[in-house]
N, C-alpha and C positions, 0 to 999 in steps of 0.2 A: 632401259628402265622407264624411260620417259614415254616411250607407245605401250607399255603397259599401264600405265599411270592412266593414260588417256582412257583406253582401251575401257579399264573399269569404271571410269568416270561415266563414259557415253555407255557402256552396262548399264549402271545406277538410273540413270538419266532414263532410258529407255525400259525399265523396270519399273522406274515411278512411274513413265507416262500409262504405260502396261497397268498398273494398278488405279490408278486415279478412272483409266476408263472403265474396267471391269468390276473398279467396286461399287458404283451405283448397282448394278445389278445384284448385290449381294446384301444392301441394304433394301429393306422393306421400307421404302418412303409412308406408306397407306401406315404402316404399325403405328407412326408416331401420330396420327389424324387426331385420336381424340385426346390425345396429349395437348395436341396443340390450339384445339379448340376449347377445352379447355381453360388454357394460359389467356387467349384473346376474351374468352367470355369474361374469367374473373377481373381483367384489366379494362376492362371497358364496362363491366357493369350492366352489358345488353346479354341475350345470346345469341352467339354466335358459329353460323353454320359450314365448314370449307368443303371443296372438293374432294376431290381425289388428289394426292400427293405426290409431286416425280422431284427425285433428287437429282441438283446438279454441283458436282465437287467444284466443277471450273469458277460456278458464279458464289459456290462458298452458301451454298444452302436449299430449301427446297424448293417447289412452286406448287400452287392450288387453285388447280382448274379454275377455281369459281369459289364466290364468299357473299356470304347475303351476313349483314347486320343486322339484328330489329331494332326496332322503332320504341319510342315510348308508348305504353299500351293507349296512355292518354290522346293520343295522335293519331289511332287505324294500327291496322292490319299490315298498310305497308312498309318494304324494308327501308330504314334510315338508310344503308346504303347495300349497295347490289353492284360488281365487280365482276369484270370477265374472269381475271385472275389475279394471285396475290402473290408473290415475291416474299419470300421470307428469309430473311439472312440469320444464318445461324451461327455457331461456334462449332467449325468442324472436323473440333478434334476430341472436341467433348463427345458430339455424336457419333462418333467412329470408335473411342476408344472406351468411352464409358457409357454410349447412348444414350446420353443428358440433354435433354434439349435445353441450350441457352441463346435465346430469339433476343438480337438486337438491333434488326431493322427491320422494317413493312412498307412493299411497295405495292398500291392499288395500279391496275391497270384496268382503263375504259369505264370509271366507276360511274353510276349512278346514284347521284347523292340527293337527301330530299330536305332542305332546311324550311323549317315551318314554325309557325306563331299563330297561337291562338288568341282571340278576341280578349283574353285576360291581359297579352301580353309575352305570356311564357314564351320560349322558344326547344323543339325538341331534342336538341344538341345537349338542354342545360341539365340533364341528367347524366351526362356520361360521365365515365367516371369509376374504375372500382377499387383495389388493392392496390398500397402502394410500396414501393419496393425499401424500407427504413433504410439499409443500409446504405444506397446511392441517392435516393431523394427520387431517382425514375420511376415513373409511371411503369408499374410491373404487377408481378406476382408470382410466389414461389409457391408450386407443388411438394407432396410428402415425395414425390419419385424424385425431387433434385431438379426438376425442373425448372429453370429461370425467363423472366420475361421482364426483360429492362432495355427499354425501348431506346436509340439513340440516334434514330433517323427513320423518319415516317415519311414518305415522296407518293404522291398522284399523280401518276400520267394520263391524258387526255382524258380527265375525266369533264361528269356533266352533271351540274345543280340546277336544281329545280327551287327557287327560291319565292316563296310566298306566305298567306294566311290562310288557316283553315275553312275550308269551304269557297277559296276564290281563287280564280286562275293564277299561275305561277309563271316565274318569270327563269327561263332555260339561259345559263349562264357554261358556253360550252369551250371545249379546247383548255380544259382548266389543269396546271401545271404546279405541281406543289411541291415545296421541299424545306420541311424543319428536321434541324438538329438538337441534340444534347438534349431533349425532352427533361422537362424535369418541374416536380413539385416545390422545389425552395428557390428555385431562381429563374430568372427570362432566360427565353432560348431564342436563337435564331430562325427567321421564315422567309419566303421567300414565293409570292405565287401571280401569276400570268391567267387571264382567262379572256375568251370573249363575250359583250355582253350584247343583252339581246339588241339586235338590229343592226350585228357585225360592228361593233365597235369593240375597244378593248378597255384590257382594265390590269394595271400592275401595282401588286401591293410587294412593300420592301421593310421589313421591321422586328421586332421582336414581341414577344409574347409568354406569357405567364409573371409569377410560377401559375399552372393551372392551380384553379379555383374546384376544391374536391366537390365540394356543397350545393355549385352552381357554375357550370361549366363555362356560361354565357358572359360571366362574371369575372372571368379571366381577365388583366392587364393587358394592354397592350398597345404598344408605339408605332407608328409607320408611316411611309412618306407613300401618297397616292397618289395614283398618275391615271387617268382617262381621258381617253382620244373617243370621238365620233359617238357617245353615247346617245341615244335613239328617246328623246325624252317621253316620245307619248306613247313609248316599250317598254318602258319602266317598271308600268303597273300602280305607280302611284297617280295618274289621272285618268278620269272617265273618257272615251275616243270620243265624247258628244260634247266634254268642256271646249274642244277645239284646241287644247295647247299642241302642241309641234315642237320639233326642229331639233337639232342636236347639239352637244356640248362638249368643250374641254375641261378637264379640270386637273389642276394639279394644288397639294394643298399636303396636309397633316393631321393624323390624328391623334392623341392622347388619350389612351384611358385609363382610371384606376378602378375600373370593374366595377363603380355607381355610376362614375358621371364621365362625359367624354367633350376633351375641349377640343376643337378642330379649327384649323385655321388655312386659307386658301385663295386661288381667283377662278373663274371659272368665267369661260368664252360659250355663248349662245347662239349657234347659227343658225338664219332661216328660222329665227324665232317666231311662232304665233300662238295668242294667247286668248282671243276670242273664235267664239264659231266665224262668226264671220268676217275672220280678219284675213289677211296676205302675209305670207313669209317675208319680215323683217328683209332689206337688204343690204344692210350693212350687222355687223355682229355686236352684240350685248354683253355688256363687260361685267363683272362682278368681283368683287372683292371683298373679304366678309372672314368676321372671327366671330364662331356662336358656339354656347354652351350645350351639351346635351344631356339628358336626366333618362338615366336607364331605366330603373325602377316607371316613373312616371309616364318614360315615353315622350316627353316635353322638351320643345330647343327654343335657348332659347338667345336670339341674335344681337348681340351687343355691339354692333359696328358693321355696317356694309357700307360698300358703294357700289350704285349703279353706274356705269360709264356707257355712252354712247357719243362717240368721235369725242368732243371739246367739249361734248353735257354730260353733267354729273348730279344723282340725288343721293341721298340719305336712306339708307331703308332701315327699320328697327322693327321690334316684335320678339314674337311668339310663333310655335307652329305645334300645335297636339297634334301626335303621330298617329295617338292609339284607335279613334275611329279608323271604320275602313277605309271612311276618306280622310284624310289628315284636313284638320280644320287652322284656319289664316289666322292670325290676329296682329294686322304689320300696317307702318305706317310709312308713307312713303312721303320726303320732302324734297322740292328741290326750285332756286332761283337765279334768273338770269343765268338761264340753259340758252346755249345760242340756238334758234331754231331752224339752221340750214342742217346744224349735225343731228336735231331731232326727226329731219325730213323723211328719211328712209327709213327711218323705224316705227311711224305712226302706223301704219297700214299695221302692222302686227295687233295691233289695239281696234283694229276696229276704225281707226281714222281715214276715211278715203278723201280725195280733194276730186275737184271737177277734171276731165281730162285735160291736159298740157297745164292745168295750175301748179305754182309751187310757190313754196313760202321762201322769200329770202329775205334777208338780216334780221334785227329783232330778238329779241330774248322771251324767251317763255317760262311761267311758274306752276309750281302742282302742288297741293296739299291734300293728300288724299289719305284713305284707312280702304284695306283689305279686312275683310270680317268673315267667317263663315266655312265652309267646304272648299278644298281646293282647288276640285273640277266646277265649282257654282258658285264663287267667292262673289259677296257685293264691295264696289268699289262707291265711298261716300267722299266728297271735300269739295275741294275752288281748284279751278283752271285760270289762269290768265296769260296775255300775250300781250306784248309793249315795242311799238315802234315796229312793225312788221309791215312785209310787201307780198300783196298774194299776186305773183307775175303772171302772165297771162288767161286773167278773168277779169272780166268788169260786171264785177257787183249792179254799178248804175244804169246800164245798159239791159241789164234783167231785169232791172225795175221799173223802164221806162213805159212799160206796160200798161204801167197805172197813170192814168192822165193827168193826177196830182203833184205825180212825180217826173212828170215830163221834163222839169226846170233842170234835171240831175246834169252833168256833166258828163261824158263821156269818157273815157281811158282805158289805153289797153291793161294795167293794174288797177290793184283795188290796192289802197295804202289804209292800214290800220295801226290808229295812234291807241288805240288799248281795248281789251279784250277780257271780261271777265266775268265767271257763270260760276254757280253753283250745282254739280251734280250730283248723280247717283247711275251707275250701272250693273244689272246682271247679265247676264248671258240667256236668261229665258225671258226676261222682260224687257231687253232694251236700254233706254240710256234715258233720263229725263233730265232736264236742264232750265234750272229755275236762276231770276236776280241774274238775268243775262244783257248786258251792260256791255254796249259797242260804240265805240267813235270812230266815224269814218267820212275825215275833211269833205271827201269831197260830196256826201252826202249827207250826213251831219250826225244825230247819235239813235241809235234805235235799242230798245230795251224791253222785254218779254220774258216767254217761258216756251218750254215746248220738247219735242219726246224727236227720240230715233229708235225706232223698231229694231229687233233680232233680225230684219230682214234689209236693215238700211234705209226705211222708209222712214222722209220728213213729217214732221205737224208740228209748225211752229204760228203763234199768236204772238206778232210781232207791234209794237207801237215807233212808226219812226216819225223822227223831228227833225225837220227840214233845217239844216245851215243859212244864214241868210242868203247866200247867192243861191242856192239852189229853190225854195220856193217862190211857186210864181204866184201872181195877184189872184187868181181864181180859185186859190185855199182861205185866202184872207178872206175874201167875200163871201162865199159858200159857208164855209165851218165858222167865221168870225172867231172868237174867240176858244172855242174847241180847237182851231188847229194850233194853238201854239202847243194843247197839249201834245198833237202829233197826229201821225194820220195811222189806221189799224191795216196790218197788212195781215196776211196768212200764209205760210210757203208750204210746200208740198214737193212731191219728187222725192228726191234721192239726195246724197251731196252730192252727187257727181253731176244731177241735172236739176237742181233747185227749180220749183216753180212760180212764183209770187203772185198775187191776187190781193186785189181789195177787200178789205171785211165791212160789206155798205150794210150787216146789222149795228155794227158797233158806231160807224160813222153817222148814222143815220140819228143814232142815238146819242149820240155826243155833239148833234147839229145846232148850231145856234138859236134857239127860240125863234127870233126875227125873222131868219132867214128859211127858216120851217112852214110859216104863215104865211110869207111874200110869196115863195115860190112851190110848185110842184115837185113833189118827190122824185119824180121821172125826171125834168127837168133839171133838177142836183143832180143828180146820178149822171146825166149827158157831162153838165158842166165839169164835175168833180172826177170823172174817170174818160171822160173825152170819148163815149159811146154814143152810137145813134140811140134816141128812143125808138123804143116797141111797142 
């Protein structure tokens, strides 16, 4: 009894498999095509075009060669998205026994997806959208044949976004890995998506999202914890390749939204940062730390709390950033004091700060008051720099200056020590740097005070006035200039920072010369005494 028992068991068994494989062939997968486009056109609200159809019992439904979505008209011609194949899981025993299609999951494979914004704002996503299924709350829609489309897991594999603004290059977001459940118009559903971003970096989003937003798709809710590694900042597409910024980023943070406004909160690591054309990659990494508001409609963030970190220095950064031009425009204000400036050392270069070779600043604290204004790839930076109690190690200041015959009295040392440091600037990135109310004491040569520019190309022109310490001038300024030298003597520098030049200013001198000593003696004659040259 018991090996017949068996017997019909392994029959059954082997009858089912016997059927499950030959009933594909007795279903017309192609019949149910425009059934099933259909279901996806009224559910999405676009139309939509599939392949050719092959059923499979084993995977529980059919597949379609090929799927092209359109786009909103407002957008082109081309497809919102475009699929090697689609994955459709069905109910199949509905379509076996009643031939009803009831489609409750969609898998894109290889898709190419195109997310785009126009100069208004809009995004072309924010129209999707069509029928919705009352009875479940899912995004569906039911036909007069009985047919149902109540979606309850939508996954993309390998696919590839194309993410930008109309009319401007896009930013390919590839290897993108998607997977939401439980779809649905009255409550969040879970998500879950992996991509790479441009310059092979990556990008994990972990969260939930909805109920979808029938009205405005972009307008959706949604929670999620973000994680990005190696991000390629100047791939981004949010800066011009001519502003000169660089480098790459970590970030790991949060976002909040209720479908107007999105609060985010986070730190983010900058490596190999640079932020002028002609600066050097940062060698040490840029810290940030930052909770800012975002305004969907407007396009506006707005940053209510940052910190900059670099090593043991830390500033304040606050503001504004409008998104909606093509460049996103600054409006940020950056503070910070008693920054030690050995931890500032390796990251000046990124700004555009080079030092002379083998100089380097050590101990000292340094200050910034500055305001970012304008484009984000052409921002002007306005405010006060200063620096207190500092040691610039191997350069002597006095020794470049000993040039000048006036200043022969100076002191020699392998440092230059500076007891304070303090300008007023202005920099762009196609003008340069100007520097006015520039205010320096340096013991061992005494205080020197001016204005003067640094070109886009690192070229000095500074009109310097210095005034000699009492050790440091000698009797032959007192006699020559009389009472003009206690105003100071005119220098002029030129070069580079890396290779300062110094020179005499004998118009300025010549004119700020004693009366007396103008009548007693030959112009030529001062010029020997006062800069220690032969006459000609």
């Amino acid at each position: 009894m018991k090996k017949k028992i068996l017997l019909i068991l392994a029959a059954a068994v082997v009858l089912a498999l016997i059927t499950l494989a030959v009933l594909p062939h007795f279903i017309n997968a192609n019949s149910f095509k425009p059934r099933v486009q259909d279901q996806l056109t009224k559910a999405l609200g676009r139309p939509v075009t599939i392949g050719d159809l092959s059923a499979s019992i084993f995977s529980g439904g059919v597949t379609a060669s090929g799927i092209t979505i359109a786009d909103d008209p407002s957008f082109g011609e081309q497809p919102f998205i475009q699929a090697k194949s689609l994955k459709i899981g069905l109910d199949m025993s509905a379509l076996i026994f009643s031939r009803k299609l009831k489609i409750h999951s969609l898998t894109l494979e290889d898709p190419q997806v195109h997310l785009l914004q126009d100069q208004a704002g809009h995004w072309n996503f924010a129209s999707l959208g069509g029928q919705k299924n009352s009875a479940t709350g899912k995004p569906g829609a039911t036909s007069s044949a009985g047919d149902e489309l109540s979606v309850d897991k939508v996954a993309v594999e390998n696919g590839s976004i194309a993410f930008g603004r109309v009319g401007e290059s896009t930013r390919n977001y590839t290897g993108v890995q998607l997977t939401a459940t439980d779809l649905s118009y009255t409550t969040a559903f879970p998500f879950h998506c992996t991509a790479k971003t441009p310059g092979n970096g990556s990008l994990d989003l972990d969260g939930k999202t909805g109920p979808i937003n029938q009205q405005n798709a972009a307008a959706t809710p949604l929670q999620a914890k973000v994680t990005m590694k190696d991000l390629n900042i100047g791939e981004t597409g949010f800066t011009d390749p001519k502003s000169g910024v660089a480098g790459t980023a970590d970030f790991s943070g949060t976002i909040d939204s209720n479908g107007m406004q999105v609060q985010t909160q986070g730190e983010a690591t900058i490596k190999n940062g640079k932020f002028v054309p002609a600066g050097q990659p940062s060698k040490v990494p840029i810290g940030l730390r930052f909770d800012a508001t975002y305004a969907i409609a407007s396009e506006t963030a707005e940053i209510k709390t940052a910190t900059v970190n670099i090593g043991k220095a830390s500033a304040q950064l606050t503001g504004t950033l409008d998104n909606k031009p093509a460049s996103p425009i600054l409006n940020l204000k950056i503070t910070g004091s008693g920054m030690p400036v050995d931890a500032l050392q390796d990251a000046m270069p990124a700004v555009g700060v080079v030092l002379p070779p083998s100089a380097k600043l050590q101990s000292g604290t340094a200050g910034v008051n500055v305001e970012l204004t304008g484009p984000l790839d052409d921002a002007t930076t306005t405010g006060s720099a200063s620096l207190h109690n500092a040691v610039l190690a191997n350069f002597d200041l006095g020794s470049k200056m000993k040039g000048i015959g006036s200043l022969a009295g100076i002191s020699s040392s392998k440092n230059t020590e500076i007891q304070s440091f303090s300008t007023n600037l202005k920099h762009n990135n196609k003008t340069g740097s100007d520097f006015t109310s520039l205010d320096v004491v340096i013991p061992s040569i005494g205080s020197i005070t001016g204005q003067g520019t640094i070109s886009p190309a690192n070229e000095l022109d500074f009109n310097l006035l210095v005034k000699l310490s009492g050790k440091s001038a000698v009797g032959i300024l007192t006699q020559v200039t009389g009472a003009a030298g206690s105003k100071g003597i005119p220098v002029n520098v030129k070069g580079t920072a890396q290779n300062p030049q110094f020179s005499p200013d004998m118009g300025s001198m010549v004119k700020n010369m004693n009366p007396v000593n103008r009548v007693s003696k030959p112009a030529t004659g001062l010029v020997k005494d006062l800069f220690g040259k032969k006459q000609k």
